[in-house]
N, CA, C and O of each residue as an XYZ file, in Angstrom:
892
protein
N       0.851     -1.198      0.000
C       0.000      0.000      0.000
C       0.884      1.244      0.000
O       1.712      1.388      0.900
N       0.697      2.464     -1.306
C       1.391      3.448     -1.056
C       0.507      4.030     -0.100
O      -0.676      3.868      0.201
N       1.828      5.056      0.445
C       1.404      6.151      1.471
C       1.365      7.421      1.080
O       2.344      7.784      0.428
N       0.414      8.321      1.307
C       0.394      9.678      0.691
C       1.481     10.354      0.913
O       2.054     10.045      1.958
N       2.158     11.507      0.028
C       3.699     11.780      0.121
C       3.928     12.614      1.023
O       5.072     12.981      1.292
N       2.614     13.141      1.773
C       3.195     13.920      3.183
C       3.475     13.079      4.096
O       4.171     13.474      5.032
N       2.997     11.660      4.070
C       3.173     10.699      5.462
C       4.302     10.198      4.820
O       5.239     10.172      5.617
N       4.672      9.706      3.494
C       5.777      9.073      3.385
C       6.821     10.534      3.454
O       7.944     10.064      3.641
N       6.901     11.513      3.412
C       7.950     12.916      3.442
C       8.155     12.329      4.959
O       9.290     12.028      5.329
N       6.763     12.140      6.025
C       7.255     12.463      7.712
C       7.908     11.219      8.118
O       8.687     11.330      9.065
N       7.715      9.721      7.456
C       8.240      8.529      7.579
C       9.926      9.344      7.069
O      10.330      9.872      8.106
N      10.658      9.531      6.263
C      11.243      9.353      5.599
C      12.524     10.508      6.404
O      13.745     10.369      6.466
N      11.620     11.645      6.947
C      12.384     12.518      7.597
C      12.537     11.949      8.813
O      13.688     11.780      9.216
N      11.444     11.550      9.616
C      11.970     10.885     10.921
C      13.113      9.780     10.782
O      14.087      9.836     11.534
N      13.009      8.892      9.931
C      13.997      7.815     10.064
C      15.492      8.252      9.514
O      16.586      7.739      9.751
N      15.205      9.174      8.848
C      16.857      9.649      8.760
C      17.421     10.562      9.651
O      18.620     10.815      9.530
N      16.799     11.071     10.479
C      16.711     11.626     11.272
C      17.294     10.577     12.582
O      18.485     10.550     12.890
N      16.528      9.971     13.082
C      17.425      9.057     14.108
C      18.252      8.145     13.376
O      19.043      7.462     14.026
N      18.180      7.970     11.633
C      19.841      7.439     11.359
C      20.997      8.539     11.446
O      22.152      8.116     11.484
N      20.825      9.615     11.472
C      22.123     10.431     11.548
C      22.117     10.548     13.272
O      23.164     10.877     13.830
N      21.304     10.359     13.803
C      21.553     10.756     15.485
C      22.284      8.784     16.242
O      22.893      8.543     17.285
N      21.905      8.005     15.321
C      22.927      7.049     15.613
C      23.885      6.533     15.469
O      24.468      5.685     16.145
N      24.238      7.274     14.080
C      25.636      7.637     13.357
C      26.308      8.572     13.914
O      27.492      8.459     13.598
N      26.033      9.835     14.900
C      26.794     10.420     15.520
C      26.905      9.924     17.070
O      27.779     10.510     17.710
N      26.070      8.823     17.852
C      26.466      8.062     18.797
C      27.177      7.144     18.528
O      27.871      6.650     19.416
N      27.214      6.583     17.047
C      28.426      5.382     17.107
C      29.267      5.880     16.899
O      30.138      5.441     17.650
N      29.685      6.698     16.218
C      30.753      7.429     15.955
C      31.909      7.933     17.231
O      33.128      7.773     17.277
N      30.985      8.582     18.188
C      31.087      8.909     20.137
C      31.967      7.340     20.582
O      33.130      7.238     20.972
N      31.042      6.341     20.382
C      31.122      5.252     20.840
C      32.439      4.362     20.192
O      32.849      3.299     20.658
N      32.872      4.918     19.257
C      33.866      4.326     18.592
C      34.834      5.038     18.985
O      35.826      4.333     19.169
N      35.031      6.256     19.229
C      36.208      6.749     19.824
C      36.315      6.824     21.010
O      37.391      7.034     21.568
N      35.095      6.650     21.669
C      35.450      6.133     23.377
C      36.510      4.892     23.431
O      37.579      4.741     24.021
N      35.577      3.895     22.365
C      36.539      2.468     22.607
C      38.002      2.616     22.281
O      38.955      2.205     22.943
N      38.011      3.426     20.884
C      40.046      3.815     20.436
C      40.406      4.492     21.274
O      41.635      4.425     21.318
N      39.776      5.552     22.468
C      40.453      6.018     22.951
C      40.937      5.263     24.173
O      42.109      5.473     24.487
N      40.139      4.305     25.017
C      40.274      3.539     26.046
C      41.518      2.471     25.038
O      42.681      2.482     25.440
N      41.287      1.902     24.201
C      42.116      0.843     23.449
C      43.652      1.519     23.482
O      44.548      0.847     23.990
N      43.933      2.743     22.984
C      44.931      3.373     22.985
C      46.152      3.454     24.541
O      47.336      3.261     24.817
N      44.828      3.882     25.197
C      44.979      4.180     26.698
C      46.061      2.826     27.399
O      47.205      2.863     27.850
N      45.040      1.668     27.218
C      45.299      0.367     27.857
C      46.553     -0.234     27.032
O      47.001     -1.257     27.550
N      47.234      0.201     25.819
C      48.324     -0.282     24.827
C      49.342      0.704     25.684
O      50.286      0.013     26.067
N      49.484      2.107     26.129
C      50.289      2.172     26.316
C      50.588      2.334     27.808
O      51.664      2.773     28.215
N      49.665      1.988     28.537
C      49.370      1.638     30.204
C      49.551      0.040     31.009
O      49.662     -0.365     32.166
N      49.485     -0.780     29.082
C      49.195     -2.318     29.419
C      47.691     -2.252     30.621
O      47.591     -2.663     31.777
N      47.140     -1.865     30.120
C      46.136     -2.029     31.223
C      45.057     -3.123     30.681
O      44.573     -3.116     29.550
N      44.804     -3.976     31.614
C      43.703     -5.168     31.115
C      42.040     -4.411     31.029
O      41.256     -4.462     30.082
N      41.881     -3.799     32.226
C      41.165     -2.904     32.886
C      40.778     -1.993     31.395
O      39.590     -2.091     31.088
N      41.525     -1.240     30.568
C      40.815     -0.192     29.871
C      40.660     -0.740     28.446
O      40.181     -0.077     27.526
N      41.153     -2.147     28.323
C      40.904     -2.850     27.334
C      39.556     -3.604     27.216
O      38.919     -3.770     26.176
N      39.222     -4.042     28.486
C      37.769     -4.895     28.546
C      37.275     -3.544     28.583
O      37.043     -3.475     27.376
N      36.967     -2.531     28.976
C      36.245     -1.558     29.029
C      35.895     -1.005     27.508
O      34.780     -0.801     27.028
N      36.874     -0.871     27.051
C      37.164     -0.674     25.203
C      35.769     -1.581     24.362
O      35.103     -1.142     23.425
N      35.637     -2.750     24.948
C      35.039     -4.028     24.184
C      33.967     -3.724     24.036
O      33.618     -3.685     22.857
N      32.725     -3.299     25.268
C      31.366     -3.038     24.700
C      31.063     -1.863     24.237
O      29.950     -1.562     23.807
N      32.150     -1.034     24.301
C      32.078      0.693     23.301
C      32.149     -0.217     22.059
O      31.220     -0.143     21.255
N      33.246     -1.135     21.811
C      33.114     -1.263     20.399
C      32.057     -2.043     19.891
O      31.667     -1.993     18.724
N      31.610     -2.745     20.750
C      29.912     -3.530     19.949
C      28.689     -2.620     20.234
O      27.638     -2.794     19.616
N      28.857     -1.425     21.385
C      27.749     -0.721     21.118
C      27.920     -0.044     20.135
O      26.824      0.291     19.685
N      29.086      0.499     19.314
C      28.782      1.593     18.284
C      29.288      0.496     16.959
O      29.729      0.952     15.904
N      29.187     -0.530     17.136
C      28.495     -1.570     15.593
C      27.336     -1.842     15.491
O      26.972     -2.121     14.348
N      26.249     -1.882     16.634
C      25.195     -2.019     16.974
C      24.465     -0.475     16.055
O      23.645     -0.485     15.137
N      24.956      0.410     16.547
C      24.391      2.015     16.347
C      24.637      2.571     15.046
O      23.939      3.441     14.524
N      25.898      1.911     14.420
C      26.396      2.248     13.091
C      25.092      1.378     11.926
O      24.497      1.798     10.934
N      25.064      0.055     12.635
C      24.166     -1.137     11.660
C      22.895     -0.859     11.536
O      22.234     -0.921     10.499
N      22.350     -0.385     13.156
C      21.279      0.447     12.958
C      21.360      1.599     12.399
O      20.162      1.878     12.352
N      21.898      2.479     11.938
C      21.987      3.489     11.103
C      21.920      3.865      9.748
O      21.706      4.858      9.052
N      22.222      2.523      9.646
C      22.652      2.241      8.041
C      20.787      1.830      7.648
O      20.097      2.513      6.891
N      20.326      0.623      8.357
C      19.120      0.473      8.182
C      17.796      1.399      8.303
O      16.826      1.233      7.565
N      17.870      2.577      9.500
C      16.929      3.393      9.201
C      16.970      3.843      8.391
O      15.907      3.968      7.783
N      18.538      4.558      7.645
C      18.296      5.278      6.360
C      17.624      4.561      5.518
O      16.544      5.050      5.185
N      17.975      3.311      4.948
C      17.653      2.227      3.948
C      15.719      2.549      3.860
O      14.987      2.806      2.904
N      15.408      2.347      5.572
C      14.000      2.826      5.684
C      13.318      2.100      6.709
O      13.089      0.902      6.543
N      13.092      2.487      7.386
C      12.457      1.753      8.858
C      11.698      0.208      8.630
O      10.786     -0.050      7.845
N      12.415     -0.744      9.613
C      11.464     -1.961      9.185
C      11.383     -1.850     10.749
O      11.431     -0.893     11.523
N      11.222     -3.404     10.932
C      10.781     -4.318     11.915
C      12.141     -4.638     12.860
O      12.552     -4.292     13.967
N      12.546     -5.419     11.871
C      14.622     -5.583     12.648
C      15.005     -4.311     12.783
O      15.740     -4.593     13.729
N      15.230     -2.578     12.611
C      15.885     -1.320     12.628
C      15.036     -0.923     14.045
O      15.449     -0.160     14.919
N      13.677     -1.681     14.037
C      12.760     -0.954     15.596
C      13.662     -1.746     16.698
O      14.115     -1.330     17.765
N      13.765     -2.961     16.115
C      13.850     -4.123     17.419
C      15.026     -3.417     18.336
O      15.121     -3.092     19.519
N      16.081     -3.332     16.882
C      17.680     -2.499     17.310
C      17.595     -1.298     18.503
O      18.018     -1.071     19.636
N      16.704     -0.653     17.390
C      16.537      0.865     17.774
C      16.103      1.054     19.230
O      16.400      2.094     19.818
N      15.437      0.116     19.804
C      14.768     -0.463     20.868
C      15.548     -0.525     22.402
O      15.369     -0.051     23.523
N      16.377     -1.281     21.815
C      17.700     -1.971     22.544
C      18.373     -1.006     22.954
O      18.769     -0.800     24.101
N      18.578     -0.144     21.664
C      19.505      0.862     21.755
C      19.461      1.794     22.914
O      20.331      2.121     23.721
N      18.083      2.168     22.765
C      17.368      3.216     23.545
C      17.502      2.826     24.829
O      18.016      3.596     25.640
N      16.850      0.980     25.375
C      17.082      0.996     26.554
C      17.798      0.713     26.888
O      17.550      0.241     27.998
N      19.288      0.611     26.532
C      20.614      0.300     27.349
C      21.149      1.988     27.653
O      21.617      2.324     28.740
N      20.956      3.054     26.341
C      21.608      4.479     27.036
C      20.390      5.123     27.985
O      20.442      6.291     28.370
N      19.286      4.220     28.316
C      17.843      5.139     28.923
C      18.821      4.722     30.355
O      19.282      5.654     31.014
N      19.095      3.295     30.772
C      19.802      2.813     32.000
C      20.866      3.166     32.283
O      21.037      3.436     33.472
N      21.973      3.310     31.385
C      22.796      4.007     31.887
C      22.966      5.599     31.975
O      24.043      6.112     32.281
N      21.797      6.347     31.677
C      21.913      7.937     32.056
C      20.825      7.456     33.101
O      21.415      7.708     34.151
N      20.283      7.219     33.262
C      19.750      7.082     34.795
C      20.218      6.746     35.795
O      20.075      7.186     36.936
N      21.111      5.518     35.191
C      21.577      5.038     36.839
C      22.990      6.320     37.054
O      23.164      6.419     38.268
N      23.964      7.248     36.301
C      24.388      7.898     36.670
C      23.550      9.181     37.052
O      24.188     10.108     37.550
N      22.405      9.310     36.902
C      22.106     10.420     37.278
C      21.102     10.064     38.771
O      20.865     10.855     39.684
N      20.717      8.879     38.667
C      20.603      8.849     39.914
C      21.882      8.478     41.126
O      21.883      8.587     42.352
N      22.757      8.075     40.304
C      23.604      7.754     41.652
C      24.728      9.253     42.124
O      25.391      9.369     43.155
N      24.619     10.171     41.039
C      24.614     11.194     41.540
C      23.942     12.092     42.625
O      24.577     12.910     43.289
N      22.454     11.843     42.759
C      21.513     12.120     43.335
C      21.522     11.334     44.649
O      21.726     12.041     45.636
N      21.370     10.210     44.847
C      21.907      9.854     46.029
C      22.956     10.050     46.989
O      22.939     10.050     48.220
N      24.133     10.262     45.911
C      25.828     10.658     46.557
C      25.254     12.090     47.000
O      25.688     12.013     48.149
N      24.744     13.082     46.979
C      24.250     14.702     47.075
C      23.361     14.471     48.640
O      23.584     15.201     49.605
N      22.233     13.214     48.676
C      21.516     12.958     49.705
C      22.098     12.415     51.351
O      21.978     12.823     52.506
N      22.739     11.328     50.692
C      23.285     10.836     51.546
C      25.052      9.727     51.639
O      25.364      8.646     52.139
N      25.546     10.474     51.088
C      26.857      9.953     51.641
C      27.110      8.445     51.935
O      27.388      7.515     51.178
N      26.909      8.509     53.378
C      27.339      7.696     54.363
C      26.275      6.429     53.797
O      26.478      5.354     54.362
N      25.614      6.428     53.173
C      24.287      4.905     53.567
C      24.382      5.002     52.147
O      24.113      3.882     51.710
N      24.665      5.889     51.086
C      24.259      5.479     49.629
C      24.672      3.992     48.958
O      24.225      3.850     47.819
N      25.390      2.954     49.438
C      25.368      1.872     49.442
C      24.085      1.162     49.295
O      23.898      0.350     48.389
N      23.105      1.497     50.277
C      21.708      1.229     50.923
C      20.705      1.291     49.546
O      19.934      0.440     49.103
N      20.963      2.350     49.165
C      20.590      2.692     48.106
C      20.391      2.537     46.750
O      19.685      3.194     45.985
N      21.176      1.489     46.530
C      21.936      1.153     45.091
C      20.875      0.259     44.631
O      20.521      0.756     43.562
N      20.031     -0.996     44.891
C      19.232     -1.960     44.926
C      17.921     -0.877     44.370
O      17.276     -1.164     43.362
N      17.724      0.029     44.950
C      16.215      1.076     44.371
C      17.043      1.780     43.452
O      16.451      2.359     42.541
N      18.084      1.843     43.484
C      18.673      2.663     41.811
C      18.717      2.018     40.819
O      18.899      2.607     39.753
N      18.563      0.592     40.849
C      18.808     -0.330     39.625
C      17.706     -0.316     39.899
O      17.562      0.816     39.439
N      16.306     -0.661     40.405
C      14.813     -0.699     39.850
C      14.719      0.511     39.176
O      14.985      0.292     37.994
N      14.492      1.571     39.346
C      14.001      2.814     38.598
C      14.963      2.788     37.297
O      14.622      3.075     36.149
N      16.053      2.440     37.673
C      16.808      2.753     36.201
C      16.282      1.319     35.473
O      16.386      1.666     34.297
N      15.982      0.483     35.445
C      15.649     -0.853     34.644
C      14.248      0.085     34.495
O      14.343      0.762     33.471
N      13.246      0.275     35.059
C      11.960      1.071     34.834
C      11.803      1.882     33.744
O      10.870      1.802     32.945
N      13.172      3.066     33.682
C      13.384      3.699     32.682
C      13.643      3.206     31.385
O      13.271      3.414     30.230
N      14.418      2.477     32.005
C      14.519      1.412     30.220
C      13.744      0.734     30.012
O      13.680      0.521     28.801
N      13.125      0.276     30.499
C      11.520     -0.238     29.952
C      10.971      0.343     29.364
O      10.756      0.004     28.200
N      10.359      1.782     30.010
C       9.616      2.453     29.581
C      10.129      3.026     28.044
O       9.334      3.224     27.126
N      11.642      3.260     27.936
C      12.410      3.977     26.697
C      12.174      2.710     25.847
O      12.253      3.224     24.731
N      11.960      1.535     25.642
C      12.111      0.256     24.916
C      10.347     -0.094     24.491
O       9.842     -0.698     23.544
N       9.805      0.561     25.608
C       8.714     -0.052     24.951
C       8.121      2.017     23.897
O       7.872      2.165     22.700
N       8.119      2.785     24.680
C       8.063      3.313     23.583
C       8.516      3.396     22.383
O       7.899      3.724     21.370
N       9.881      3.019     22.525
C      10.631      3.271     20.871
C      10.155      1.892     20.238
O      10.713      1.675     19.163
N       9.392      1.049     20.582
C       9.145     -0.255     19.479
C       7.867      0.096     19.170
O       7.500      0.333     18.020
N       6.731      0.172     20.737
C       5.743      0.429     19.878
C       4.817      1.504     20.025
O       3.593      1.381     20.077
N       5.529      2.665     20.093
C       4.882      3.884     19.789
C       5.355      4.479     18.711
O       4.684      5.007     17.824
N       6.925      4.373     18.801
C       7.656      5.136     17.578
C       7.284      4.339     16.459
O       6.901      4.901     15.432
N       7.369      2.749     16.551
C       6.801      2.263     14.827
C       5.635      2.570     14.547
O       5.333      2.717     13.363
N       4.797      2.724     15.446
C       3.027      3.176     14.749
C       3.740      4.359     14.225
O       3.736      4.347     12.994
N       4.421      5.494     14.793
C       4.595      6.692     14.294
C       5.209      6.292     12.769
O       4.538      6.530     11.765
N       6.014      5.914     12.718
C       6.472      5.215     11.070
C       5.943      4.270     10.476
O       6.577      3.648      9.624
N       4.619      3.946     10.810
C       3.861      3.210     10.114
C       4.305      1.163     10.020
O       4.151      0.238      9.222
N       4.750      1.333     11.053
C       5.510      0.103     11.172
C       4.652     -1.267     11.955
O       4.560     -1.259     13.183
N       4.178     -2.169     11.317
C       3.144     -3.309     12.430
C       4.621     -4.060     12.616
O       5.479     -4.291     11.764
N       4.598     -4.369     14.106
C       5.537     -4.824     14.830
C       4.560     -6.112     15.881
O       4.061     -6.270     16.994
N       4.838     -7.005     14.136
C       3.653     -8.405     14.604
C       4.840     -9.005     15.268
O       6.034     -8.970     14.971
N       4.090     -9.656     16.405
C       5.120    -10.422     17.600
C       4.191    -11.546     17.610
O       3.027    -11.482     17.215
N       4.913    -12.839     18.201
C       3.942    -13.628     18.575
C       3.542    -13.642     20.021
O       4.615    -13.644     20.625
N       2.835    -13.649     20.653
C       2.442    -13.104     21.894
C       3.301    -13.845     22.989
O       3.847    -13.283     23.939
N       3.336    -15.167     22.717
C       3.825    -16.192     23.713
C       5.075    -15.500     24.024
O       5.301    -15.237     25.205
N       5.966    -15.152     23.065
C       7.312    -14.786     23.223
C       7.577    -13.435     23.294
O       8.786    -13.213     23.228
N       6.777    -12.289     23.423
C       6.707    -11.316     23.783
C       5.783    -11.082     25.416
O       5.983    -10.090     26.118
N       4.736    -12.251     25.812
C       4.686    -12.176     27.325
C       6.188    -12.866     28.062
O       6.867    -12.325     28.934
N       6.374    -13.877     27.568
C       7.786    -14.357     28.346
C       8.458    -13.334     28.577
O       8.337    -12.947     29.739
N       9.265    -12.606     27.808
C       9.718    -11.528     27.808
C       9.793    -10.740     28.879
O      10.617    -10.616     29.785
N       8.448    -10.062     28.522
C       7.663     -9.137     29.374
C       7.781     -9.162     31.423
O       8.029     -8.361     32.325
N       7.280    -11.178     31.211
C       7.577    -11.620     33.106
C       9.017    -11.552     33.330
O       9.506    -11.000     34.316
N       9.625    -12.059     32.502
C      11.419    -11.718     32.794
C      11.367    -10.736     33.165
O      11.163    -10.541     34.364
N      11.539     -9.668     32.238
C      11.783     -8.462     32.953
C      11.269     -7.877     34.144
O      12.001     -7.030     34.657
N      10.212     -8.117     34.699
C       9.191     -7.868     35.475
C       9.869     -9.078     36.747
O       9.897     -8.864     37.959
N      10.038     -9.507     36.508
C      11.159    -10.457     37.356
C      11.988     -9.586     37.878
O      11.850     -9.391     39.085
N      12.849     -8.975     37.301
C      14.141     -8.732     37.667
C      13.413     -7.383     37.855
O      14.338     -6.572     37.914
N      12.331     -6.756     37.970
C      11.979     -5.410     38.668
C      11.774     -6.075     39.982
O      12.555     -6.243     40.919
N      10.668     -6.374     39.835
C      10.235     -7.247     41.269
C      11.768     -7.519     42.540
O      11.873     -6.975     43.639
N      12.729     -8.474     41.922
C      13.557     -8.543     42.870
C      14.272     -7.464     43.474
O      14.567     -7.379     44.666
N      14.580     -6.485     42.389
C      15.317     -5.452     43.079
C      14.604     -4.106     44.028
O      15.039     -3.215     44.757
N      13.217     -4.578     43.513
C      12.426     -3.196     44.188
C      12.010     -3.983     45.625
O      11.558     -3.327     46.564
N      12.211     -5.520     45.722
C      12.440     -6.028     46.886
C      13.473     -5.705     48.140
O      13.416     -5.581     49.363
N      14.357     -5.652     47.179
C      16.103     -5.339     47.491
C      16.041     -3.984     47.956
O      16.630     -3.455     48.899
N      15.173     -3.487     47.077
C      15.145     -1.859     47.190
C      14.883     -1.663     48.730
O      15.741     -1.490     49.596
N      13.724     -1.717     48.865
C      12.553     -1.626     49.898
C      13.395     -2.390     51.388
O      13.417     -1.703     52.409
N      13.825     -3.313     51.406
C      14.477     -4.098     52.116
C      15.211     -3.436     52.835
O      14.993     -3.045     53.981
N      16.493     -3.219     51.915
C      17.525     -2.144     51.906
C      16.701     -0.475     53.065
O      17.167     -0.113     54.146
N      15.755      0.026     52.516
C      15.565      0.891     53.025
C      14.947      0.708     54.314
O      15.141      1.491     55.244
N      14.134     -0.407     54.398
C      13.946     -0.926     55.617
C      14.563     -0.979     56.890
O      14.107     -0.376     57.861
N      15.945     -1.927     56.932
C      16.503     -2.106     57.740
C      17.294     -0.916     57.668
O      17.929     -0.992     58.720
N      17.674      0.176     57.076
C      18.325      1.110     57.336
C      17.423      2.196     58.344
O      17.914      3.016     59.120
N      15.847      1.929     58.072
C      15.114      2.582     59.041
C      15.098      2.101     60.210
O      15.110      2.924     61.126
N      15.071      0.845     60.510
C      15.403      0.240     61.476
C      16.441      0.143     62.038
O      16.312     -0.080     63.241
N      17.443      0.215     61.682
C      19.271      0.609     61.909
C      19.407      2.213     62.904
O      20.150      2.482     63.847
N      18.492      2.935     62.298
C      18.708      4.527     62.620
C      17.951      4.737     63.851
O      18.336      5.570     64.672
N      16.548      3.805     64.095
C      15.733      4.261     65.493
C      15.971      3.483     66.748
O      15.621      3.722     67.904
N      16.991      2.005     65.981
C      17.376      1.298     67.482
C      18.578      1.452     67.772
O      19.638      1.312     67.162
N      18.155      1.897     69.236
C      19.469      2.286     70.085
C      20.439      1.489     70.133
O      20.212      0.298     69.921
N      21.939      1.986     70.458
C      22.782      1.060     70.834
C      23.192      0.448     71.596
O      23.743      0.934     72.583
N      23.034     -1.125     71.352
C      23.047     -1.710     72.850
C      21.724     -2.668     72.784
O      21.754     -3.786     73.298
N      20.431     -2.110     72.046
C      19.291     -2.869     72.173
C      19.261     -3.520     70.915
O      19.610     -3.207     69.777
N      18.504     -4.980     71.691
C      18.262     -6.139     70.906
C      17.620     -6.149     69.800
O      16.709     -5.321     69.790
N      17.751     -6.892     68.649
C      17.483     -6.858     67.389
C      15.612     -7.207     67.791
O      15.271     -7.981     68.685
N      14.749     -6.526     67.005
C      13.429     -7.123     67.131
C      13.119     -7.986     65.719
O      13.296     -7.792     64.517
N      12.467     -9.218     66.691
C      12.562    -10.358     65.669
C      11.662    -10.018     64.359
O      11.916     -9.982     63.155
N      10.162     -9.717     65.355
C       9.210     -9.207     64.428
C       9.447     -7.798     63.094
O       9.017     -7.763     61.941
N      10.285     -6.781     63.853
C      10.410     -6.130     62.752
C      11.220     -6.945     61.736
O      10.937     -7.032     60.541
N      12.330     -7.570     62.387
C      13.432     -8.337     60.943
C      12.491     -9.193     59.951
O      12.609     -9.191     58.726
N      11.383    -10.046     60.808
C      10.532    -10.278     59.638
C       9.667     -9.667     58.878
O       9.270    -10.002     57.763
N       9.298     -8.476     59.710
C       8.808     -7.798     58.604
C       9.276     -6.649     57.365
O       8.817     -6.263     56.290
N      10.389     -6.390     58.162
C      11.900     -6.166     57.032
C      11.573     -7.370     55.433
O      11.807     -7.054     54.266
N      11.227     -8.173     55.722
C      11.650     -9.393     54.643
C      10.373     -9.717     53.992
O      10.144     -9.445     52.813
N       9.562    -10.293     54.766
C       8.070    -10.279     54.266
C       7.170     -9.041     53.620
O       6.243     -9.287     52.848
N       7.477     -7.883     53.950
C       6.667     -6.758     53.621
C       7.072     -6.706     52.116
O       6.404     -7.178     51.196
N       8.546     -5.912     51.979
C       8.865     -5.733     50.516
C       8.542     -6.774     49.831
O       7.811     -6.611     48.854
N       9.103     -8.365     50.250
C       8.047     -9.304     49.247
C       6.974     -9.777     48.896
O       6.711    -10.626     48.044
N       6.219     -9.087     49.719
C       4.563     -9.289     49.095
C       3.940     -7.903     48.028
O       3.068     -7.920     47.159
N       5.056     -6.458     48.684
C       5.215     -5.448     47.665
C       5.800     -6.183     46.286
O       5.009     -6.154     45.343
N       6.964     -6.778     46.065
C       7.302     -6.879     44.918
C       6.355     -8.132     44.402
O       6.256     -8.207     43.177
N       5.649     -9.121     45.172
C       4.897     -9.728     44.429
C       3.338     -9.196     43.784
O       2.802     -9.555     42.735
N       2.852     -8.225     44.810
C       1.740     -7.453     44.167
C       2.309     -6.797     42.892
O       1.485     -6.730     41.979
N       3.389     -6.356     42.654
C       3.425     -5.322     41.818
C       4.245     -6.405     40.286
O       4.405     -5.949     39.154
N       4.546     -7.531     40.637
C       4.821     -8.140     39.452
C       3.581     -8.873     38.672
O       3.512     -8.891     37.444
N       2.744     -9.395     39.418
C       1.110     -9.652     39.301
C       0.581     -8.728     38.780
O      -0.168     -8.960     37.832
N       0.854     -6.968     39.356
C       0.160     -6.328     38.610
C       0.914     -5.874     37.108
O       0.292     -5.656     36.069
N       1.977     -5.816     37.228
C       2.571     -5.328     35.783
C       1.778     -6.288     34.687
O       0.923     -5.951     33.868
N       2.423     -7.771     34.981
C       2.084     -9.279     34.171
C       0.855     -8.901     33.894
O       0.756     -8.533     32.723
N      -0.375     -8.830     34.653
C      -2.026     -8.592     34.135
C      -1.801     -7.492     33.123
O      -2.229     -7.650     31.980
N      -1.203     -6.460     33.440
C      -1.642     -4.886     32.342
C      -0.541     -5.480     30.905
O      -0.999     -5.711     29.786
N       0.997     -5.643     31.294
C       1.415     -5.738     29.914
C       1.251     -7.418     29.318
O       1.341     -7.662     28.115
N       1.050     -8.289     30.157
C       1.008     -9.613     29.569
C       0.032    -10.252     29.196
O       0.043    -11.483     29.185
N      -1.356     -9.284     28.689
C      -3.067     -9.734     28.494
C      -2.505    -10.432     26.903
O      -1.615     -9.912     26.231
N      -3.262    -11.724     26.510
C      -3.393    -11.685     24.890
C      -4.652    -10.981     24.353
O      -5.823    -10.852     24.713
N      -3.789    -10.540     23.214
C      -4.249     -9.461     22.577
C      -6.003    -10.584     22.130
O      -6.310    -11.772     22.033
N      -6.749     -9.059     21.978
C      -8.239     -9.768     21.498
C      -8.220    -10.758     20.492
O      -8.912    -11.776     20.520
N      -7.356    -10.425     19.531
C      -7.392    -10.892     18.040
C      -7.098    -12.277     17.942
O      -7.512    -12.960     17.005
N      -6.010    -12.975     19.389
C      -5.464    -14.259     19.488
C      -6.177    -14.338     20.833
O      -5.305    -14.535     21.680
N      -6.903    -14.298     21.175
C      -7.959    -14.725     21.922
C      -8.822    -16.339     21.539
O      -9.614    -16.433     20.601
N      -8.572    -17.159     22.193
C      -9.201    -18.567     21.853
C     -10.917    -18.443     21.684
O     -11.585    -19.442     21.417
C-alpha cells in the first residue's frame, strides 16, 4: 500500500533523522573504545581494554542500525533501535541517579543502590517499549510479535523489577530500622521479619500487577 507523500515525506524525515543521530552516537562510541584501546596499549592495562570491548559492539550495533533506518524503517531497525534506547535510557539514569543519592546521603548510599537499579531498569523499559511500539506506529511500522514470546519476555523483565524493588525496599527498611534502634538494644525479631516479608509481598503485588496490564493476549489471538 502506497502512502500519501506527506506521510511518506514524515516517515522518511523521521527515520533519517534518528539514522544520523545514531551515526553520531556510534561514531562517540567508537572513539570512546580507540580512545580507552589506545589508553590500555600504552598503560598495558587489562582494565581499559575490557572496558574498550562493549564501546566497540555498542557503536556496531548504532552504526548497523543506522545504516538500516536510512535504507528505511522496518521491523529488525525498531527491534535495534529499541535496545539501543534501553541500554543508554539505563545508563543515564543510573548515573544520574547515583549522583543524586551521593548529594543525599553519603554515608548509607550503598543502601541505596538496589532502588537505583529498579528505577533505572523502569526507565529502560519504559524507553524500549516506547521506541518499538509507539515510535513504529509513528512510522507506520506493524511490529507483529507472537504473543507467547513477547509475554515471556515481558515476566522476565518484570522479574528482575520485582527482585530489586524487593532489594530496594528491604535495603531501606533495615536502614530505618538501623537509625531508630538504640545502641546496645536487641534486634526485634518481628520487625526483621517484617523487614523481609513486607517488601516481598510489595514486589509480588506489583509483578502480578505489571504481568495482568502488559502480559493480556491481545483480542485478536484470543481462543
Amino acid at each position: 500500500m502506497t502512502l500519501p507523500l506527506t506521510e511518506n515525506f514524515r516517515v522518511k524525515v523521521i527515520s533519517r533523522g534518528i539514522a544520523f543521530a545514531l551515526l553520531g552516537l556510534g561514531a562517540i562510541s567508537f572513539w570512546m573504545a580507540g580512545t580507552s584501546l589506545s589508553g590500555s596499549v600504552s598503560s598495558k592495562s587489562l582494565f581499559l581494554l575490557i572496558f574498550a570491548v562493549p564501546f566497540f559492539i555498542f557503536s556496531y550495533f548504532n552504526l548497523r542500525d543506522a545504516y538500516l533506518m536510512w535504507i528505511g524503517p522496518s521491523v529488525s531497525a525498531m527491534n535495534h533501535l529499541a535496545w539501543i534506547v534501553a541500554v543508554l535510557v539505563f545508563i543515564i539514569s543510573g548515573v544520574l541517579l547515583n549522583d543524586l543519592f551521593d548529594s543525599l546521603n553519603k554515608q548509607h548510599v550503598h543502601r541505596l543502590e538496589l532502588l537505583g537499579e529498579f528505577l533505572s531498569l523502569c526507565a529502560a523499559g519504559a524507553g524500549f517499549y516506547l521506541t518499538k511500539y509507539k515510535l513504529s506506529f509513528l512510522l507506520n511500522i506493524q511490529m507483529n510479535e507472537d504473543w507467547s514470546k513477547r509475554a515471556s519476555a515481558w515476566r522476565t523483565y518484570f522479574t528482575w523489577l520485582a527482585f530489586f524493588l524487593w532489594g530496594g525496599i528491604g535495603a531501606a527498611w533495615f536502614e530505618y530500622e538501623k537509625k531508630t534502634t538504640q545502641q546496645g538494644d536487641d534486634k526485634n525479631v518481628l520487625l526483621v521479619l517484617l523487614g523481609v516479608i513486607v517488601p516481598l509481598a510489595v514486589a509480588i503485588v506489583f509483578y502480578y500487577t505489571c504481568t495482568a496490564i502488559f502480559c493480556r493476549r491481545p483480542k485478536d489471538q484470543e481462543e
